[in-house]
N, C-alpha and C positions, 0 to 999 in steps of 0.2 A: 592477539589479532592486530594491535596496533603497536607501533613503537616509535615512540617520541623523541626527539634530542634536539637539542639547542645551538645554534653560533650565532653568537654574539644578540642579533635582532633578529634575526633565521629561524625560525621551524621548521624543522625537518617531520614528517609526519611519512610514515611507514605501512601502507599495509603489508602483515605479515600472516597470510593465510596461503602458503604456497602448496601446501598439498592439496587447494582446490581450486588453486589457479587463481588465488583471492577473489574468489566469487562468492559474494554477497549475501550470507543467511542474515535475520534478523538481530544477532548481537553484533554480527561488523558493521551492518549498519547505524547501530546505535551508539557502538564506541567510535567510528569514525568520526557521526555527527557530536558526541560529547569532546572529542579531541578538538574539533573547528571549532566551535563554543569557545573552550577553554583558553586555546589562542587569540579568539577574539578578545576575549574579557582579558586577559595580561598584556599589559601597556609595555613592556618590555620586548615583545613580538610584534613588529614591524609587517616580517610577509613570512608567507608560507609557501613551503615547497610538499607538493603530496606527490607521492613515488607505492611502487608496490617492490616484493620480492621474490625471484624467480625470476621464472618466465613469462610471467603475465602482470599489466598494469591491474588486470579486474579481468575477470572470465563473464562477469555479468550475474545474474538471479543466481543464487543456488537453485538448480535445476530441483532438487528433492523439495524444497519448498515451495516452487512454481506448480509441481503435482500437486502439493495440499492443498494451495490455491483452484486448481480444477478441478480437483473431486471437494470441494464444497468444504472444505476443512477449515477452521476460523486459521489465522495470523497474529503474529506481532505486526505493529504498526511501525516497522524499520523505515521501510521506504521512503514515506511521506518526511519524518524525522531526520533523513540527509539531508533531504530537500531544503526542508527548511532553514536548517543549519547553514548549507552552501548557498542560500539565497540571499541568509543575514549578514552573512558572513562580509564586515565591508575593510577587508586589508587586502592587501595584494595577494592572488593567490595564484603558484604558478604550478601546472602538472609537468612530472618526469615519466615522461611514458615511455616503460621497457615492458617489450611482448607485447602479446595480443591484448587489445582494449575491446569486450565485447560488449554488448546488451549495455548497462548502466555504467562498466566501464569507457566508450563511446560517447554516450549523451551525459555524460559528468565533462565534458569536456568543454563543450562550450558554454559552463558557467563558471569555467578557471579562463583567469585575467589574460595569461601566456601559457603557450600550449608547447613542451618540449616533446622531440619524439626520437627513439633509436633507429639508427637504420636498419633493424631487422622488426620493427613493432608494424601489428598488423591492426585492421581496424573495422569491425563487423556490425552493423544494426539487423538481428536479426527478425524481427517482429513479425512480418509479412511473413515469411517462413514459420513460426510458430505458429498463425493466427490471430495472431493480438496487436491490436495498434501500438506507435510506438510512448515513448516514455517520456519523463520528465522535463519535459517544456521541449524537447526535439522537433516535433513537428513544427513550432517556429521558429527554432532556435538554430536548428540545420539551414534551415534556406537563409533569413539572414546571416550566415557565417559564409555557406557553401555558395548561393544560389538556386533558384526556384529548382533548376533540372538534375543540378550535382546534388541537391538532397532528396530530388524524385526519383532517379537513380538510385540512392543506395535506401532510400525505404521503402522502395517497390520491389528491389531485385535480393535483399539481404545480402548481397555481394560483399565480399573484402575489399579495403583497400590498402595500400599500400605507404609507407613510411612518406614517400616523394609525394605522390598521390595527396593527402592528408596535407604538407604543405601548400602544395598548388590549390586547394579546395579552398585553404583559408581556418580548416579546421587544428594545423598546428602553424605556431611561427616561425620554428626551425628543427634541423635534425641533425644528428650528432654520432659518430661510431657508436657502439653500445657501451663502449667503454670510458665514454668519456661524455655519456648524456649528465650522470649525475653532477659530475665537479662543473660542466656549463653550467645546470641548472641551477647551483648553488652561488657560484658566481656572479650569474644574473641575481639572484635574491639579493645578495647582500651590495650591487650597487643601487637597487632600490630601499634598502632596509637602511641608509642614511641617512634618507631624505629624513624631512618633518613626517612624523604620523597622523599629524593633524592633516597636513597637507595632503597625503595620501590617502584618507578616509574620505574627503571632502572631493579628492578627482573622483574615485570608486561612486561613491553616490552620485557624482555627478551625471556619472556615465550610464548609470544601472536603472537610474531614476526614469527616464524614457519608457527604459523598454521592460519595466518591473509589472503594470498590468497585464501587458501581452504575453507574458512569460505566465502570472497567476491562471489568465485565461486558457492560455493553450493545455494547463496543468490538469484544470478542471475535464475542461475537453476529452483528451487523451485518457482520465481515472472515469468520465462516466462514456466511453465507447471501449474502455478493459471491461467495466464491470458488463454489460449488454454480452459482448462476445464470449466472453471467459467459458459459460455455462453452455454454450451451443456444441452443435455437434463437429462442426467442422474446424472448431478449435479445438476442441477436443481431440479430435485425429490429428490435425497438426502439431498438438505438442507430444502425441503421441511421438508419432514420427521424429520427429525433432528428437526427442529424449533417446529412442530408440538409435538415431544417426549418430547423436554424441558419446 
């Protein structure tokens, strides 16, 4: 589900789950989060670039395990365990977004350093549409990025957006044919991956250090207004719905 490879100070980090549009059951979750680990902890990895394969950067929740979630069925604890990973996580980390970024593919986004994207990648929060509030520090992690409206907008409406769109929002930095997102994105890595590591851990926390409580808070927030709604009826029909659309 993950596939690793090295240049020189570079990570390349993989997800490889294309026959589900690398969407998220509880072991991608946990091997993705053991992969960021792993790079953290080797002093030899500088920065990291994380990409998917296919069509899709992340399709979002495995949708079969979101039903276990609704009908009362316990879980692995994947979720929370990216999280944490991508929070600790203090080297450069940069996303190559090809295809659709949805649900957790989405809101992983703005806790990567630089945001690359293809000109054909699309980008969906769909929460509101399901039911269920949204995810992983999003609710403030979209308006600081986007703006109070460009992120009321797309988590009121579930709406797409768009490759350009996503630039202009502030949620990617740049966009690249599809053919030539990875060899940017990798290029950008390694003229950061010369610098000092010391140096680069030291900006990372700099910068993360602000806004690391508002990020815990909003985490908290968002897990106890899932946990209230999950069980209700009108979530319920919306993931109905929702499952039945997809």
């Amino acid at each position: 589900m993950i596939q690793t490879a090295d240049d020189g100070a570079v990570r390349l980090i993989t997800i490889d789950r294309p026959e589900a549009l690398n969407a998220f059951d509880a072991v991608l979750y946990q091997n993705l989060a053991a992969a960021l680990d792993d790079a953290r902890a080797d002093d030899s990895v500088h920065v990291v670039v994380l990409t998917g394969v296919g069509r899709a950067f992340s399709a979002g929740q495995d949708l079969k395990e979101m039903a276990k979630l609704a009908a009362g069925e316990p879980a692995d604890a994947g979720f929370p365990v990216l999280l944490e990973a991508v929070q600790a996580f203090d080297k450069p980390l940069i996303a190559a977004v090809n295809g659709f970024a949805i649900g957790i593919g989405f809101t992983l986004l703005p806790h990567c350093d630089l945001v690359l994207v293809a000109d054909s990648s699309r980008f969906r929060a769909p929460f509101a549409e399901m039911g269920v509030p949204p995810e992983a520090a999003s609710s403030y992690l979209f308006p600081a990025r986007m703006g109070w409206q460009r992120a009321a907008f797309v988590l009121f409406t579930s709406t797409w957006l768009d490759s350009e769109q996503a630039v202009e929002c502030g949620i990617a930095f740049a966009r690249y044919p599809d053919d030539e997102l990875l060899a940017n994105a990798l290029e950008l890595a390694k003229s950061i991956a010369v610098m000092s590591l010391s140096a680069l851990q030291a900006i990372k926390r700099a910068m993360i250090t602000a806004h690391a409580p508002a990020i815990v808070a909003a985490r908290a927030r968002e897990e106890a207004a899932f946990a209230e709604l999950l069980g209700g009826a009108e979530t319920r029909a919306a993931l109905d719905a929702f499952n039945s659309a997809g």
